[in-house]
Chimera marker file (.cmm) of the C-alpha trace (Angstrom):
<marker_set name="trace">
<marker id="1" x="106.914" y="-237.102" z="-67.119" r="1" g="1" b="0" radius="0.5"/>
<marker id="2" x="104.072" y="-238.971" z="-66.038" r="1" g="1" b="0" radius="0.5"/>
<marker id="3" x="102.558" y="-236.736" z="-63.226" r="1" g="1" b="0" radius="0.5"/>
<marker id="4" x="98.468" y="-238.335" z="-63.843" r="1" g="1" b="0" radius="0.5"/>
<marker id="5" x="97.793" y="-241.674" z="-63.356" r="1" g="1" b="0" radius="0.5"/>
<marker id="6" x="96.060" y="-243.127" z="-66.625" r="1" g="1" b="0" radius="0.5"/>
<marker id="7" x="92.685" y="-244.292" z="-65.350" r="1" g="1" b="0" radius="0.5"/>
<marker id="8" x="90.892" y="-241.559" z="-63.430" r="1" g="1" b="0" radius="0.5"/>
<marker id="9" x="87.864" y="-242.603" z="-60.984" r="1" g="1" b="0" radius="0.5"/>
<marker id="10" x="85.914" y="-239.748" z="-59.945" r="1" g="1" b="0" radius="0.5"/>
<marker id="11" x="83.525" y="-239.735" z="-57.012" r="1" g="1" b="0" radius="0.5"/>
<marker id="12" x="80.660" y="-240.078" z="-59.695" r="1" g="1" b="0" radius="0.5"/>
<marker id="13" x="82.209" y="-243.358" z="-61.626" r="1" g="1" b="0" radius="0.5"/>
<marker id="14" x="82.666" y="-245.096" z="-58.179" r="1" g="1" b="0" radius="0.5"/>
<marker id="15" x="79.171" y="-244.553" z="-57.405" r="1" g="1" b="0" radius="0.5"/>
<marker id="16" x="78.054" y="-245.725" z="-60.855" r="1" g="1" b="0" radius="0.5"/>
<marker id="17" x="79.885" y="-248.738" z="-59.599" r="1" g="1" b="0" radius="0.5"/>
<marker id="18" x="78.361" y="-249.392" z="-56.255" r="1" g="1" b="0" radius="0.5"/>
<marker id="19" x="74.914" y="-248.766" z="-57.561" r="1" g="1" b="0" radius="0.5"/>
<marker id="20" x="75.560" y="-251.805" z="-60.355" r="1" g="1" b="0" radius="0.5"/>
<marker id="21" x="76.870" y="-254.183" z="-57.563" r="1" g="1" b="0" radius="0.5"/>
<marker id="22" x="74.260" y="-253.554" z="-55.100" r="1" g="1" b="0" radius="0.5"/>
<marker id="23" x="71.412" y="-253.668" z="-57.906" r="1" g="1" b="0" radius="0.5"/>
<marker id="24" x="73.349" y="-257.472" z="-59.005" r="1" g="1" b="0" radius="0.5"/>
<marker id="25" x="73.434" y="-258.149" z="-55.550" r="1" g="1" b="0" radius="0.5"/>
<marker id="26" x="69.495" y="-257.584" z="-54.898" r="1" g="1" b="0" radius="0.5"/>
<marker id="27" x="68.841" y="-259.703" z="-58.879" r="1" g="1" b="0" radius="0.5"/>
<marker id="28" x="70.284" y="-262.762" z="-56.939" r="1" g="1" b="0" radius="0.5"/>
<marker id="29" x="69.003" y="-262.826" z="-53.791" r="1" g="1" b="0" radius="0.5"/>
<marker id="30" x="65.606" y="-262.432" z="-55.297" r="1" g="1" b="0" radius="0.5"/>
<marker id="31" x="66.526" y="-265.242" z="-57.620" r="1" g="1" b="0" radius="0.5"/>
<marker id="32" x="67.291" y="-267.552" z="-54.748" r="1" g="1" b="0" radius="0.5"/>
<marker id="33" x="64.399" y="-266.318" z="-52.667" r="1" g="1" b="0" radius="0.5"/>
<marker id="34" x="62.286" y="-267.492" z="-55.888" r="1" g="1" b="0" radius="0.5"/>
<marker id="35" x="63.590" y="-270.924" z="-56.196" r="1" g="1" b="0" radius="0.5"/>
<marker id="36" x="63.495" y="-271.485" z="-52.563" r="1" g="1" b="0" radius="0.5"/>
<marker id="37" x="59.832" y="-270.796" z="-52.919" r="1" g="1" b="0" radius="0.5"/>
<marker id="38" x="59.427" y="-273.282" z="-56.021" r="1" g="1" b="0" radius="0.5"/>
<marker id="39" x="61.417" y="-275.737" z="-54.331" r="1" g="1" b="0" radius="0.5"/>
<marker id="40" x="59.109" y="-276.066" z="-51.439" r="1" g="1" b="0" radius="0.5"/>
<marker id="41" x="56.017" y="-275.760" z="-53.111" r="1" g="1" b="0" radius="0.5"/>
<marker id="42" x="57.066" y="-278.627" z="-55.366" r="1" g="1" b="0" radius="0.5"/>
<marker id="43" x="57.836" y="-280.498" z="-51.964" r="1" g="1" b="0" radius="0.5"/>
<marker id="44" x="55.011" y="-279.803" z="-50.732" r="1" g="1" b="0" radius="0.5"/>
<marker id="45" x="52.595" y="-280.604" z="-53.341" r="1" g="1" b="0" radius="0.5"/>
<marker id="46" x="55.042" y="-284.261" z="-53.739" r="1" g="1" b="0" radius="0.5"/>
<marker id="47" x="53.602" y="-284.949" z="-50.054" r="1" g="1" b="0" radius="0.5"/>
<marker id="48" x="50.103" y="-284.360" z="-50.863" r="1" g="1" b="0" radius="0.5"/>
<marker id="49" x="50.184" y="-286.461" z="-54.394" r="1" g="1" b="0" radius="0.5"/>
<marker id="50" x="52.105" y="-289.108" z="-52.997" r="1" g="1" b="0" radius="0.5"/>
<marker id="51" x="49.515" y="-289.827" z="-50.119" r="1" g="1" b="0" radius="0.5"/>
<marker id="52" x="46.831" y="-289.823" z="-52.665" r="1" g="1" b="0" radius="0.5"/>
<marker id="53" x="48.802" y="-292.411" z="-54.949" r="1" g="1" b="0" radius="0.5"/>
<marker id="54" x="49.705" y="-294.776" z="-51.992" r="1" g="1" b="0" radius="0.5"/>
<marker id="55" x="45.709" y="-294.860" z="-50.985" r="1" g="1" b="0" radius="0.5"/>
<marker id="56" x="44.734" y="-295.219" z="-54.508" r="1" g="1" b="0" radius="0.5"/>
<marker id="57" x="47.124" y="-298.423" z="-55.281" r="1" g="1" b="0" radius="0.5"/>
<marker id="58" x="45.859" y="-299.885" z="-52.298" r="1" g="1" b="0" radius="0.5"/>
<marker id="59" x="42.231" y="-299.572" z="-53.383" r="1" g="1" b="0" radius="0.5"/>
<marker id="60" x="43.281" y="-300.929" z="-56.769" r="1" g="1" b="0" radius="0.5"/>
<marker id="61" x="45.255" y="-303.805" z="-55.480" r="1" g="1" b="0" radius="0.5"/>
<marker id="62" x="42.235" y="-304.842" z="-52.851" r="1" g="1" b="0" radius="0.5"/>
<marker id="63" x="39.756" y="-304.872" z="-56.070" r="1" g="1" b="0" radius="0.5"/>
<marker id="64" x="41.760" y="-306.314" z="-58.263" r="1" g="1" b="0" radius="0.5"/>
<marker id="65" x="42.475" y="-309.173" z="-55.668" r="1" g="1" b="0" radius="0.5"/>
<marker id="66" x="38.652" y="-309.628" z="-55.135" r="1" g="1" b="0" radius="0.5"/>
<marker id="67" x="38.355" y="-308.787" z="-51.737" r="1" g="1" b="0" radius="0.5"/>
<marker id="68" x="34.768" y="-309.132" z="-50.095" r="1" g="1" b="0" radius="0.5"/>
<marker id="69" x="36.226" y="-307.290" z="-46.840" r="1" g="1" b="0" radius="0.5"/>
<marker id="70" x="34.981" y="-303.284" z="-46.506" r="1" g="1" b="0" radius="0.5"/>
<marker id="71" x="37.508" y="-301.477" z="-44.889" r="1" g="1" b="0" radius="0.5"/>
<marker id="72" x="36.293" y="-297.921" z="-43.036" r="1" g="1" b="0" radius="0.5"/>
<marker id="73" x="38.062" y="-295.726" z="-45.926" r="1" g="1" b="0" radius="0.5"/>
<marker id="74" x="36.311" y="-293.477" z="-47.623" r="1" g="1" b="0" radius="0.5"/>
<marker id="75" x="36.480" y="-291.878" z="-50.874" r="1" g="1" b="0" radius="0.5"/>
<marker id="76" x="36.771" y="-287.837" z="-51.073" r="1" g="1" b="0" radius="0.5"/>
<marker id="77" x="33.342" y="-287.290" z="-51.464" r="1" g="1" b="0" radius="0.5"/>
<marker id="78" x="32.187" y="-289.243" z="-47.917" r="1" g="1" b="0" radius="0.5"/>
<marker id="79" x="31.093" y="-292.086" z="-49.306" r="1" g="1" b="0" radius="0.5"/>
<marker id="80" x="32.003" y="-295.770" z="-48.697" r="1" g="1" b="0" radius="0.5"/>
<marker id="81" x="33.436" y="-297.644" z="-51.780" r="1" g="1" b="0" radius="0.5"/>
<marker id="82" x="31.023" y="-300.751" z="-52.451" r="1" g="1" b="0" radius="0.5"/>
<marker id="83" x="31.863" y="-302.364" z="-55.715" r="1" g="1" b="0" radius="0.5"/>
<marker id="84" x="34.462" y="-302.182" z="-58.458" r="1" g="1" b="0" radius="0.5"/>
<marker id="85" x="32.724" y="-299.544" z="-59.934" r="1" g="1" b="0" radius="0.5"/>
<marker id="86" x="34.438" y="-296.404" z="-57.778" r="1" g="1" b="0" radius="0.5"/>
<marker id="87" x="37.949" y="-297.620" z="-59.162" r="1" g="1" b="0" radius="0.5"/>
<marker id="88" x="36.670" y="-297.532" z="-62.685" r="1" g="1" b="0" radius="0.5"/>
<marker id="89" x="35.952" y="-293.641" z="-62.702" r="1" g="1" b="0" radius="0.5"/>
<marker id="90" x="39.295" y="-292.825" z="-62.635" r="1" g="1" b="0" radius="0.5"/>
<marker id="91" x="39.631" y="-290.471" z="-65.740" r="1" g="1" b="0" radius="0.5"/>
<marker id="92" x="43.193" y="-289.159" z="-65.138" r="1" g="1" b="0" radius="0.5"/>
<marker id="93" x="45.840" y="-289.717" z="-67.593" r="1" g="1" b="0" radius="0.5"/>
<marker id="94" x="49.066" y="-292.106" z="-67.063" r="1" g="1" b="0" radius="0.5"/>
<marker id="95" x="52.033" y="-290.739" z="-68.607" r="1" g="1" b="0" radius="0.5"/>
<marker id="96" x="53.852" y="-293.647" z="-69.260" r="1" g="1" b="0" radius="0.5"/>
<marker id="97" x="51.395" y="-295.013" z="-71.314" r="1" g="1" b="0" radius="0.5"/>
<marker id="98" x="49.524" y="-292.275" z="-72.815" r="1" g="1" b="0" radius="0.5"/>
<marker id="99" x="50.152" y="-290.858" z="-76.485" r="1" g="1" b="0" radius="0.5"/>
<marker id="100" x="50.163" y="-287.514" z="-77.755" r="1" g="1" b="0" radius="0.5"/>
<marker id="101" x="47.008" y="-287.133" z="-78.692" r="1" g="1" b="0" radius="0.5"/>
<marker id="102" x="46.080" y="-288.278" z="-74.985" r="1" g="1" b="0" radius="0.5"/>
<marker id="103" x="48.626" y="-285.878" z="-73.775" r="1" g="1" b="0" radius="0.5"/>
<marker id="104" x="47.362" y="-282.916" z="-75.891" r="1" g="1" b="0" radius="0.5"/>
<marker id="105" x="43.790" y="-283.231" z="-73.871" r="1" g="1" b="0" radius="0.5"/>
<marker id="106" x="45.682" y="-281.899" z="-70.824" r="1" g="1" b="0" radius="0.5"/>
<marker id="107" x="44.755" y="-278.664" z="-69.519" r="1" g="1" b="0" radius="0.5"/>
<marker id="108" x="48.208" y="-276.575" z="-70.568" r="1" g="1" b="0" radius="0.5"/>
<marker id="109" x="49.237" y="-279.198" z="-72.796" r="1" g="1" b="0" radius="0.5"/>
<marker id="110" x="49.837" y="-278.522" z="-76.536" r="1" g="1" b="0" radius="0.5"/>
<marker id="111" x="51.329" y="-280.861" z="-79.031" r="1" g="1" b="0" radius="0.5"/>
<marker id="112" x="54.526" y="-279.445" z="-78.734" r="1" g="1" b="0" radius="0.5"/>
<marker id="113" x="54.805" y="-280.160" z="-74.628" r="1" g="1" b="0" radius="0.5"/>
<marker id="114" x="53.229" y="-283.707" z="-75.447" r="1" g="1" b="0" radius="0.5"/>
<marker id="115" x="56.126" y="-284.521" z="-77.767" r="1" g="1" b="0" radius="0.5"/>
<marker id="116" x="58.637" y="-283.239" z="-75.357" r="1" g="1" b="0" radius="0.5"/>
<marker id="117" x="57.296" y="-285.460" z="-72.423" r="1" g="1" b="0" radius="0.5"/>
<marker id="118" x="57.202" y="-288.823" z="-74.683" r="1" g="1" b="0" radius="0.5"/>
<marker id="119" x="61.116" y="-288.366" z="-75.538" r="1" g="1" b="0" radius="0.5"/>
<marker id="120" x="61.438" y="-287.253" z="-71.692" r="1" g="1" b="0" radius="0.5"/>
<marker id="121" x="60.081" y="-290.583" z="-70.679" r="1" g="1" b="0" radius="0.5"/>
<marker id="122" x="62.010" y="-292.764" z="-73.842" r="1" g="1" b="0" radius="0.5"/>
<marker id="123" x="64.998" y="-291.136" z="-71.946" r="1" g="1" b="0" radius="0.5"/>
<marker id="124" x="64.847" y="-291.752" z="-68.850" r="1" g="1" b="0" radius="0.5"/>
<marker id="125" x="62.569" y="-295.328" z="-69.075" r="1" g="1" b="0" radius="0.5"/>
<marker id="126" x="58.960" y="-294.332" z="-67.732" r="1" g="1" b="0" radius="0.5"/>
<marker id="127" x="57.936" y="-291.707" z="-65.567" r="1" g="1" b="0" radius="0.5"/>
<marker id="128" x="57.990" y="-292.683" z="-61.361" r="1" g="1" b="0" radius="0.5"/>
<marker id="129" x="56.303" y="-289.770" z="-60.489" r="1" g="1" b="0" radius="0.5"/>
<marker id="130" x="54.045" y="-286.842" z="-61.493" r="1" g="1" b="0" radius="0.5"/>
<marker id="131" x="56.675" y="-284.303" z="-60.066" r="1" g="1" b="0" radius="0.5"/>
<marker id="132" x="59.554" y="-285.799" z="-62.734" r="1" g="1" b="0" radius="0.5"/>
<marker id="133" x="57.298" y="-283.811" z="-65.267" r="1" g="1" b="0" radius="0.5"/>
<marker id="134" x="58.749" y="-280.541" z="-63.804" r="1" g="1" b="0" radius="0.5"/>
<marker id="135" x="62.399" y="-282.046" z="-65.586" r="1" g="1" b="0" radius="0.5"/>
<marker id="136" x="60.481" y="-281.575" z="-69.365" r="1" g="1" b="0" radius="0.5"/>
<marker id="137" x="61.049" y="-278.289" z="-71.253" r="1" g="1" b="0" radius="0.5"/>
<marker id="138" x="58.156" y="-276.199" z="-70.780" r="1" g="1" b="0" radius="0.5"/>
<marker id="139" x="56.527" y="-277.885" z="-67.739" r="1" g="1" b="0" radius="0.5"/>
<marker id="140" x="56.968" y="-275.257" z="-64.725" r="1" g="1" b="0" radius="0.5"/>
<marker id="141" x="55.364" y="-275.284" z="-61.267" r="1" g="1" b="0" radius="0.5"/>
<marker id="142" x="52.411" y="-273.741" z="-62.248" r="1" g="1" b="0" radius="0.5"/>
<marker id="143" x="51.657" y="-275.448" z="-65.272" r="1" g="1" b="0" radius="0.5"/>
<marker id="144" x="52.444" y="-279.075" z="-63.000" r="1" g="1" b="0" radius="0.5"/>
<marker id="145" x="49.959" y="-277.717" z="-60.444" r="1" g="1" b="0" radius="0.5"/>
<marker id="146" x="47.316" y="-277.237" z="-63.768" r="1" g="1" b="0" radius="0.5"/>
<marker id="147" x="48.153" y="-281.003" z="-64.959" r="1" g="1" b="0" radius="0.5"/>
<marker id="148" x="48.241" y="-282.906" z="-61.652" r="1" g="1" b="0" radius="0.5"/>
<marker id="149" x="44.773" y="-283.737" z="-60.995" r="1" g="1" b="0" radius="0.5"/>
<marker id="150" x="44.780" y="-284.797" z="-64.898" r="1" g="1" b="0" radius="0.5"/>
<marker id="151" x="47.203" y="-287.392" z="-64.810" r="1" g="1" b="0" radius="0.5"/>
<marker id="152" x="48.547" y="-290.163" z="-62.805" r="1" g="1" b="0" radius="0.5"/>
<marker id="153" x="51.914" y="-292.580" z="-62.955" r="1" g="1" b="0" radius="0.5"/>
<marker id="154" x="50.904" y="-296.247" z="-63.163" r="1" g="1" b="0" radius="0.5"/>
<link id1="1" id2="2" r="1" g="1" b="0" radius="0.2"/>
<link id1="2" id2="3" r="1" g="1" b="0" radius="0.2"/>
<link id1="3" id2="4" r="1" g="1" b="0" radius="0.2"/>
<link id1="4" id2="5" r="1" g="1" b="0" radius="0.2"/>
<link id1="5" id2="6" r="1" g="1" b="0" radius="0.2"/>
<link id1="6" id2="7" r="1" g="1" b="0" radius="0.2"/>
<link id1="7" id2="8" r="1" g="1" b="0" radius="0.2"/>
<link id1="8" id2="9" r="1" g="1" b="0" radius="0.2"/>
<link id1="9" id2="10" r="1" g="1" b="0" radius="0.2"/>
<link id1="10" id2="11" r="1" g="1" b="0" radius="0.2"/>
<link id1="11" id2="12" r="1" g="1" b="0" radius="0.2"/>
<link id1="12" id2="13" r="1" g="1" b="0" radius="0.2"/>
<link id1="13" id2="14" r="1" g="1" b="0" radius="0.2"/>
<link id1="14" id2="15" r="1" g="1" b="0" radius="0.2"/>
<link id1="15" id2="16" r="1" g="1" b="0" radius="0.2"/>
<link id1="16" id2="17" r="1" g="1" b="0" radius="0.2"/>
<link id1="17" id2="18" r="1" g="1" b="0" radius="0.2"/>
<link id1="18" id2="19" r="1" g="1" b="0" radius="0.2"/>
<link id1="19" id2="20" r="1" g="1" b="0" radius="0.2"/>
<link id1="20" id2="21" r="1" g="1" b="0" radius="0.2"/>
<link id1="21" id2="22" r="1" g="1" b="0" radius="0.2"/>
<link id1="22" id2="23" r="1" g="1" b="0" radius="0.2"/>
<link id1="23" id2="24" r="1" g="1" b="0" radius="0.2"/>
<link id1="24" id2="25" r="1" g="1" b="0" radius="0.2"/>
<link id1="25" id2="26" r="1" g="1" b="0" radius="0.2"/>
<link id1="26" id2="27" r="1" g="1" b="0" radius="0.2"/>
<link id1="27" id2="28" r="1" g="1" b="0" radius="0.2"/>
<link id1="28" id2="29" r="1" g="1" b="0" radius="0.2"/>
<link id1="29" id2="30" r="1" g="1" b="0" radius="0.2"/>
<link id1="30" id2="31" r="1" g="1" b="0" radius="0.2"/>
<link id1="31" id2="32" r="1" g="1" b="0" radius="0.2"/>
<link id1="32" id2="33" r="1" g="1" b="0" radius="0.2"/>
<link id1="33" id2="34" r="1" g="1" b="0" radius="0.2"/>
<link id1="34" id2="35" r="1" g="1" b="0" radius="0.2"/>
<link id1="35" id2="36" r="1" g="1" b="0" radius="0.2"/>
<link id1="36" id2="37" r="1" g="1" b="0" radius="0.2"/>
<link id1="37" id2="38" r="1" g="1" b="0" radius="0.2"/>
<link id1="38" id2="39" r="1" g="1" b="0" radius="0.2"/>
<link id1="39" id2="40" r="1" g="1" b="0" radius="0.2"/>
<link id1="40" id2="41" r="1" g="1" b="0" radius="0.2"/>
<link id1="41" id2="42" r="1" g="1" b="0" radius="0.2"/>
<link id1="42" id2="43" r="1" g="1" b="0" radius="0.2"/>
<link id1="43" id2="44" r="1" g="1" b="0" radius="0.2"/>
<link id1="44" id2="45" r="1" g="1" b="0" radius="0.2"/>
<link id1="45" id2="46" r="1" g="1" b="0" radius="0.2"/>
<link id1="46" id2="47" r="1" g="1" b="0" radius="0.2"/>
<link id1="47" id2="48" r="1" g="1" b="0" radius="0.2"/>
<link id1="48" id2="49" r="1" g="1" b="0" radius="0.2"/>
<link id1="49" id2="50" r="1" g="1" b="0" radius="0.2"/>
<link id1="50" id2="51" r="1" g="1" b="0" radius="0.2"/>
<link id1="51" id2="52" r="1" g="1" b="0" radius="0.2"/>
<link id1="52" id2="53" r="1" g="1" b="0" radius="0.2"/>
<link id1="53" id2="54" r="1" g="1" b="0" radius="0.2"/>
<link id1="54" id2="55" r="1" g="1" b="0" radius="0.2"/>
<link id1="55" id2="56" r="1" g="1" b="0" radius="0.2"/>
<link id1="56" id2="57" r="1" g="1" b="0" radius="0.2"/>
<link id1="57" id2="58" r="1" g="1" b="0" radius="0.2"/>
<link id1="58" id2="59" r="1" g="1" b="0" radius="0.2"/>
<link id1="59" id2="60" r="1" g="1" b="0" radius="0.2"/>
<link id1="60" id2="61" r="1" g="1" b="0" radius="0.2"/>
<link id1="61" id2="62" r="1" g="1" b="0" radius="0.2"/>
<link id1="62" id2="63" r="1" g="1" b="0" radius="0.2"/>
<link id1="63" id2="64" r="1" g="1" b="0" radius="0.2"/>
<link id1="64" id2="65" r="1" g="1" b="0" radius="0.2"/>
<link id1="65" id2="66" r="1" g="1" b="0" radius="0.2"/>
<link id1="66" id2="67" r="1" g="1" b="0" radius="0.2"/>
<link id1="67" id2="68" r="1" g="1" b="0" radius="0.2"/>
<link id1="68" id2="69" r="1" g="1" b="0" radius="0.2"/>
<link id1="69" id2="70" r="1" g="1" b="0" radius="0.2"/>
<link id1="70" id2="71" r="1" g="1" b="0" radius="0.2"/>
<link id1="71" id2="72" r="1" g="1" b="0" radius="0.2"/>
<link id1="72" id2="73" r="1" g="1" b="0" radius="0.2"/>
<link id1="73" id2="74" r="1" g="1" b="0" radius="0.2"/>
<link id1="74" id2="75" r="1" g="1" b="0" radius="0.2"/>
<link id1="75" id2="76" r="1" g="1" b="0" radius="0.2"/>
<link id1="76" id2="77" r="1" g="1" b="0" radius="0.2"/>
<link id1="77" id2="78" r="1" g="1" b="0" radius="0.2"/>
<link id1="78" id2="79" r="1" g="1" b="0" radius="0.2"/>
<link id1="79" id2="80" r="1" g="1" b="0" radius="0.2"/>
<link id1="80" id2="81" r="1" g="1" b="0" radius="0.2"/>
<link id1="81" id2="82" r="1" g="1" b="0" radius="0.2"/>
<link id1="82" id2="83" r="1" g="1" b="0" radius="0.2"/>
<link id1="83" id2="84" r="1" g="1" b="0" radius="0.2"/>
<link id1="84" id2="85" r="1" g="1" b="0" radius="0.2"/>
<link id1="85" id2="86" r="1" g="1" b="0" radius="0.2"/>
<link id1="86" id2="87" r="1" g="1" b="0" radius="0.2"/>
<link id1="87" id2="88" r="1" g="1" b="0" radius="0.2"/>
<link id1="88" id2="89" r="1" g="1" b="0" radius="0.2"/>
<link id1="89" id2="90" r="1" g="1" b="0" radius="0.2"/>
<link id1="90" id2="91" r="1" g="1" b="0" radius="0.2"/>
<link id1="91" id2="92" r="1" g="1" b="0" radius="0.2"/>
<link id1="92" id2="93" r="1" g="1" b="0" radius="0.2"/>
<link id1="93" id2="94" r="1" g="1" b="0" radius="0.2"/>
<link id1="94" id2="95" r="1" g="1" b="0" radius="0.2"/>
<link id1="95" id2="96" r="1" g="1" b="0" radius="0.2"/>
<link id1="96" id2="97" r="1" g="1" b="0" radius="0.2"/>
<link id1="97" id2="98" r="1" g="1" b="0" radius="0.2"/>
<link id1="98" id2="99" r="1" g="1" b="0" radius="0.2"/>
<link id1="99" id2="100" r="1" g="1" b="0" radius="0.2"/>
<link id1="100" id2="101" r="1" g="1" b="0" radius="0.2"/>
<link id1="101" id2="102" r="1" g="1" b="0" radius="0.2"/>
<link id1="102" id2="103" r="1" g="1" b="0" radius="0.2"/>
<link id1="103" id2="104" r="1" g="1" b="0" radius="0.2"/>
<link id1="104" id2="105" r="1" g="1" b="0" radius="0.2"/>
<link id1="105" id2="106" r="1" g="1" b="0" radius="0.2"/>
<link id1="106" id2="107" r="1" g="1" b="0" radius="0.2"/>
<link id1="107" id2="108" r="1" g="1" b="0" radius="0.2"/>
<link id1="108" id2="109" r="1" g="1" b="0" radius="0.2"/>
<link id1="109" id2="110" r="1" g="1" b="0" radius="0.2"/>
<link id1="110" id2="111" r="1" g="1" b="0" radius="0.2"/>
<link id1="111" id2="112" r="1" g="1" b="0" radius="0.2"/>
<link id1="112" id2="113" r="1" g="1" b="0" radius="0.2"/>
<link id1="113" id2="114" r="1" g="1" b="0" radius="0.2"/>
<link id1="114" id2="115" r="1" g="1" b="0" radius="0.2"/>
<link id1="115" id2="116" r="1" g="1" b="0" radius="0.2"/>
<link id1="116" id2="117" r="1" g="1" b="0" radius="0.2"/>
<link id1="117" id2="118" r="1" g="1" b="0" radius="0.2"/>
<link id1="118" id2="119" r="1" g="1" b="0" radius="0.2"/>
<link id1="119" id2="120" r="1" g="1" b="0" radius="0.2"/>
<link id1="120" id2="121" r="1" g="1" b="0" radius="0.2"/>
<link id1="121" id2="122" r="1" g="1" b="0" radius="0.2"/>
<link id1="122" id2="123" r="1" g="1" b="0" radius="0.2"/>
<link id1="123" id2="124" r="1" g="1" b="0" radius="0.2"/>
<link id1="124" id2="125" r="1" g="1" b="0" radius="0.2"/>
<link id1="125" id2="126" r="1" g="1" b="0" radius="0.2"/>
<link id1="126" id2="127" r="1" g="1" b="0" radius="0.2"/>
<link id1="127" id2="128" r="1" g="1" b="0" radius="0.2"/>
<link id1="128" id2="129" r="1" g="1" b="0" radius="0.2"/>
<link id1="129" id2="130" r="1" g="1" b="0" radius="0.2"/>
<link id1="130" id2="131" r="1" g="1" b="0" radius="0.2"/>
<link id1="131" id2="132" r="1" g="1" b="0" radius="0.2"/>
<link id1="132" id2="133" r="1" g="1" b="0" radius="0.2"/>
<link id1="133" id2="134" r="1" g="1" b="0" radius="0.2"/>
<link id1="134" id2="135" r="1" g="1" b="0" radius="0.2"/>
<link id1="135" id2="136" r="1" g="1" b="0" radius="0.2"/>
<link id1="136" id2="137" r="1" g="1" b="0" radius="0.2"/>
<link id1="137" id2="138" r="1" g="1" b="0" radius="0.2"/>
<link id1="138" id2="139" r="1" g="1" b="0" radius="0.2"/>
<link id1="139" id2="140" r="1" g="1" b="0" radius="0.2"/>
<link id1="140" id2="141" r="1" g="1" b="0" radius="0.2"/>
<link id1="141" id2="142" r="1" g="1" b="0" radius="0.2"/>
<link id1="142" id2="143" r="1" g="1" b="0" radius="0.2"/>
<link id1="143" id2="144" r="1" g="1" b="0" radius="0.2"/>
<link id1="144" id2="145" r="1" g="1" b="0" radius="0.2"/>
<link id1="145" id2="146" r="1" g="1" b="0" radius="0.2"/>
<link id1="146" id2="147" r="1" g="1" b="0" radius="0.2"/>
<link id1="147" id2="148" r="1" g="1" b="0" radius="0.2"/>
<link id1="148" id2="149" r="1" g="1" b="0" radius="0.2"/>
<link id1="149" id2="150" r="1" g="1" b="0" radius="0.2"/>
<link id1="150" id2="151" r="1" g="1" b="0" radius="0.2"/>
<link id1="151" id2="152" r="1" g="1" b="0" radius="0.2"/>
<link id1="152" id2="153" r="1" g="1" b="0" radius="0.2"/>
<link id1="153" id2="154" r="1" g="1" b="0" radius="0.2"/>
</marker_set>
C-alpha cells in the first residue's frame, strides 16, 4: 500500500537546510572570535592597571612612613615627587568605599549601575580589583575602559 515514504526532502529543502547550518555555524565562530578579543583586551588592560597600582602603593606606603629618601621614580608627567603633596592629587574614586552618589560622578555611571556595583561588592566582600567591575550587570569592556582612570581599589 504504502509505495511513498511520508516525509519527502527535495533538493530545495536540503539546501534550505545546509544554508541554516552553515549560517549557525559562521553566528558562533564569530561569537567566539568576539570573546577571544574581549578576553585579551581585558588581560591586557589588567597588566597595564596593575603596574600602575603596585607603583602607586609603594609611593603611598613610602609617604605615609615619612621617608626623607628620594628615590629616581618619576611621576607621569617627568617630574620628581618632592613632598606629600603629589600623593594628595589623587582624585580617582575607590569602589569599596565610595557611595552612590560618588559612584554616579563616573563617566558611564548612572544611579542604576551605582546601585548594582554596591550590592556587587556587599556580595562578594570588597572589590580586589578594578577588572572585578566587568562581573556587575551593565559594566562591559568598553564602559570599564571609560571608568578606569576614574577609580581605584584601596
Amino acid at each position: 500500500m504504502r509505495d511513498k515514504p511520508r516525509t519527502l526532502l527535495t533538493p530545495g529543502h536540503a539546501l534550505v537546510v545546509i544554508v541554516l547550518l552553515m549560517a549557525i555555524l559562521g553566528l558562533s565562530l564569530a561569537l567566539i572570535v568576539q570573546q577571544s578579543m574581549n578576553l585579551t583586551a581585558i588581560a591586557n588592560a589588567g597588566v597595564g592597571s596593575s603596574s600602575a597600582t603596585v607603583s602607586g602603593e609603594e609611593t603611598d606606603n613610602s609617604a605615609n612612613a615619612g621617608e626623607a629618601t628620594q628615590t629616581n621614580e618619576e611621576t607621569p608627567n617627568g617630574e620628581h615627587p618632592t613632598d606629600d603633596s603629589s600623593v594628595s592629587t589623587d582624585t580617582r574614586i575607590n569602589i569599596n568605599t565610595a557611595s552612590s552618589e560618588e559612584l554616579q560622578s563616573i563617566i558611564g555611571v548612572g544611579p542604576v549601575t551605582a546601585q548594582r556595583i554596591i550590592d556587587h561588592r556587599k556580595t562578594i566582600g570588597r572589590y580586589t580589583s578594578v577588572d572585578q567591575l566587568m562581573d556587575v550587570t551593565g559594566i562591559g569592556s568598553k564602559t570599564l575602559e571609560k571608568m578606569r582612570e576614574q577609580v581605584k581599589v584601596e
